[in-house]
N, C-alpha and C positions, 0 to 999 in steps of 0.2 A: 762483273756481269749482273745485270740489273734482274728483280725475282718476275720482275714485267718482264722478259723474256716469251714465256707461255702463259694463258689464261685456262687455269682449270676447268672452266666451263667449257671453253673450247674444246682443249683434250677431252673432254670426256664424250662432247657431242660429236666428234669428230670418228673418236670411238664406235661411239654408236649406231650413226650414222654407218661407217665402212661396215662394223656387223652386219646389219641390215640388209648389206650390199652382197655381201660376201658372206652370207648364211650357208645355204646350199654348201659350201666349201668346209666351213666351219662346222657343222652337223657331221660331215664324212671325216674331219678330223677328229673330233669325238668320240666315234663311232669306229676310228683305229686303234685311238690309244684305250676304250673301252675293250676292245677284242685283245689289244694287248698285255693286259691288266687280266683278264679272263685266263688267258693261256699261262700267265707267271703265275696266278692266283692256284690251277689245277698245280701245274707243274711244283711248287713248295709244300701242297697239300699231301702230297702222292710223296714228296719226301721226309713230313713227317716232322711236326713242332719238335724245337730243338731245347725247350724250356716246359715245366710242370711251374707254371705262375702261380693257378687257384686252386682253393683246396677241391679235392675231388668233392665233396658233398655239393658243392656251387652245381654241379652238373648229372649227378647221379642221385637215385633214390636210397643215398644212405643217410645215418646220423653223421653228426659231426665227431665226435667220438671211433666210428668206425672209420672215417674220414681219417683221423689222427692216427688211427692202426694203419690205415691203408699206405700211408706216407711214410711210416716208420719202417713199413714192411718193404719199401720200392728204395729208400736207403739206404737200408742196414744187405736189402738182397743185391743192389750196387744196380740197383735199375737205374736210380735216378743219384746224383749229386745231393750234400747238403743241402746247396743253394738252386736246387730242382734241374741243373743241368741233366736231359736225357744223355743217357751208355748207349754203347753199343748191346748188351742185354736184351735193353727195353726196345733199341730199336729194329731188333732181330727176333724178337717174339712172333711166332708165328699160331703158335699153338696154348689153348686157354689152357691146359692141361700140363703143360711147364712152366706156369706161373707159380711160387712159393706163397701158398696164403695159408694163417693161422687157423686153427677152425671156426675161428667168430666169424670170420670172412668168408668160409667156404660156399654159402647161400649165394652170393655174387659173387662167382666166379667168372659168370658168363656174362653179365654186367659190366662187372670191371673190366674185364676183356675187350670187348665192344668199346669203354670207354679208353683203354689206352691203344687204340688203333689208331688214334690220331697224330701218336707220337710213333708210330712204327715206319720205317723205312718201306716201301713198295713200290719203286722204280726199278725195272729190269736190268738195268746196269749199276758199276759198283759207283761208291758217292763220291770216290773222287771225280768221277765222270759229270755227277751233277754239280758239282764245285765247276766247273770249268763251262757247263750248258749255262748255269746260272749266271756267272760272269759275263757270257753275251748276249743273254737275255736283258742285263742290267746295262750293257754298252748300245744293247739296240734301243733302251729307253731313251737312256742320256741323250745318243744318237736323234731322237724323235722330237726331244726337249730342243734340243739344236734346230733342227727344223722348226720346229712348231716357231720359235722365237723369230726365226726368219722370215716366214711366213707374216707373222703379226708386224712386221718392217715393209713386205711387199705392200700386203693390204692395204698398211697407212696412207703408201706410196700410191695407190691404185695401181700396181702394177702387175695383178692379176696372177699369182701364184698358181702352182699347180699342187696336187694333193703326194707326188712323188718326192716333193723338197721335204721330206719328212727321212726320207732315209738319202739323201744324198749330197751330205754335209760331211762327211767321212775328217775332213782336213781340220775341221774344229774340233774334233771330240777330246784330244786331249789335251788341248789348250783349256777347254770348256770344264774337264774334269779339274785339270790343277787348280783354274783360276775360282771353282765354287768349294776346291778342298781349302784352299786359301782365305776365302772369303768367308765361308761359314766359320773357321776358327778363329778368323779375328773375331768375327762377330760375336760368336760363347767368349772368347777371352773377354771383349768389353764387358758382355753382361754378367759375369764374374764376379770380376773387377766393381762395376758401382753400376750396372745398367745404363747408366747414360751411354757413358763412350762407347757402346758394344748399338746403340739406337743410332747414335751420332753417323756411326762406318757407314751401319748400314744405308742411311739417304744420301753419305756422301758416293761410297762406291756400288749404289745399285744399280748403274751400265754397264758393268766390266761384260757382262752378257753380250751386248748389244755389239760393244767394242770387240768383241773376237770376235762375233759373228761378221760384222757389219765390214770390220777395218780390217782384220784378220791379224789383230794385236796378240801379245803374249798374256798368261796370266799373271804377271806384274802389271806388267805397263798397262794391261788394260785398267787394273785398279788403281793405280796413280792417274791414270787417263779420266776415269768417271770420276775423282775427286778435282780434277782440274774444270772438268765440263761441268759440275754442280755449284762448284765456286758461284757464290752470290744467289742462288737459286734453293739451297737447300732447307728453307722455312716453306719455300712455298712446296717443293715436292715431298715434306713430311706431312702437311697437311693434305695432298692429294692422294698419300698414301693412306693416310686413316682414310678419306672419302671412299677406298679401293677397298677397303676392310669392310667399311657401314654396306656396300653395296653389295658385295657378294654373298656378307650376311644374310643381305635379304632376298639375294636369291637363291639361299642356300634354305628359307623358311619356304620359301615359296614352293615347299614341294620337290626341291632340290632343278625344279624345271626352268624355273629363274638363271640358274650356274647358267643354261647354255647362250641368255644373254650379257651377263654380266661379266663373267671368265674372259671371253674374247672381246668385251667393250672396254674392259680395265686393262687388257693387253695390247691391245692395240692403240690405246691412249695414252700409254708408254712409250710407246715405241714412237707415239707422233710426238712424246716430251722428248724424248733420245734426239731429233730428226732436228725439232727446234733449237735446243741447246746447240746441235754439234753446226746447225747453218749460222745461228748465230754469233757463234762464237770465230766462224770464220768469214764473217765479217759480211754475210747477207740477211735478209729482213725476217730470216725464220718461215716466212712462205712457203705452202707448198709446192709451188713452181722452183723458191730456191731448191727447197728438197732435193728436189725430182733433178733438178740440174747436177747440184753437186754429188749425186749418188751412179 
């Protein structure tokens, strides 16, 4: 398969272009998966960091030294892990007053306190409860990712999506989880390995997405699928990839206001590379009229 196939400049204007079009739409998607980010964002809060990373002095008005007591004093009292893993202890602390401090420390009591709420549990139900919310919180993401990728297929397509394809993809999700649990480890193992071959996977198998959505493939076949459809093509779509990288940079300086054209113009310029490869590789001119016919 010839790397003439797609012309970058095309995808990208075409990209652009369907944004443009399809703004309005793309602002209320935004604007879901921001509310939904919002609600997992409270929801993990209220349950309470499950790691002490920094030293407390980063965040508190103490020295570094009181700092060093304060840590020895939350490991030796089994608050926290060696390796800063929070207990059950620390995350049942309710009360500044059943905290075990040395006298150096007694002056912030109330301090410390205040600061380790952040690791305290305070969700009305018990945490296996929120192990199993979180779980559907995390399948309603994936779930939205599925859409959203659909979405950027319709659009290409001009075939005018609607903003409820976001949650009613139900039949991909777990094709979509295996085949990204499959594909992100191959990809660590490449980069491991010597970085190349872990770059190499990734432009050869970055459709397997498209491919369950699209074809309603498995997560194998879908990644031997995108390595067959890249065939011949895969210099040019690593260079369109960096172009997707330098772009979003810069609308990620711009105030981060740039993302809301740049996100949906590099995705949906994919999705019209997807559209091309798979018409022309079944043996029409890559056209969006093929497109639209063979879908």
């Amino acid at each position: 398969m010839s790397a003439a196939v797609f012309s970058k400049k095309e995808a990208l204007s075409h990209g652009f272009y369907q944004t443009q079009k399809y703004i309005g739409l793309i602002l209320l998607i935004g604007l879901t998966f921001f509310l939904m980010s919002i609600v997992t964002g409270i929801f993990d809060a209220f349950a309470g960091k499950g790691t002490l990373s920094q030293p407390p002095h980063t965040e508190m008005d103490i020295t570094e030294e009181q700092s060093n007591m304060l840590m020895k004093v939350l490991v030796d009292g089994d608050y926290i892990s060696r390796h800063g893993m929070v207990t059950g202890r620390l995350r049942y602390l309710d009360d500044p007053n059943e905290l075990e401090l040395p006298f150096e420390l007694e002056p912030h009591r109330r301090e410390i306190f205040a600061y380790l709420q952040q690791f305290r549990y305070k969700l009305p139900f018990p945490r296996p409860v929120y192990f199993v919310l979180r779980v559907l919180l995390w399948s309603v993401t994936m779930l939205m990712n599925i859409g959203y990728i659909k979405m950027t297929l319709l659009m290409s397509r001009d075939q005018k999506p609607r903003l409820s394809e976001l949650f009613t993809n139900v039949d991909y999700l777990i094709a979509y989880i295996l085949g990204t649990l499959c594909y992100t480890a191959a990809f660590m193992g490449g980069l491991i390995l010597l970085i190349v071959p872990g770059i190499i996977f990734s432009v050869m198998c970055q459709l397997y997405t498209f491919l369950i959505i699209d074809q309603g493939l498995g997560p194998i076949e879908s990644l031997k699928r995108s390595a067959q459809l890249t065939k011949g093509s895969r210099m040019n779509l690593f260079v369109l990839g960096m172009l997707y990288i330098l772009i979003n940079i810069a609308g990620a300086l711009c105030l981060l206001v740039g993302l809301i054209w740049s996100v949906p113009t590099t995705s949906i310029a994919m999705a019209y590379v997807f559209d091309r490869l798979s018409a022309a590789e079944s043996g029409g001119s890559g056209s969006l009229e093929d497109i639209i016919k063979s879908v």
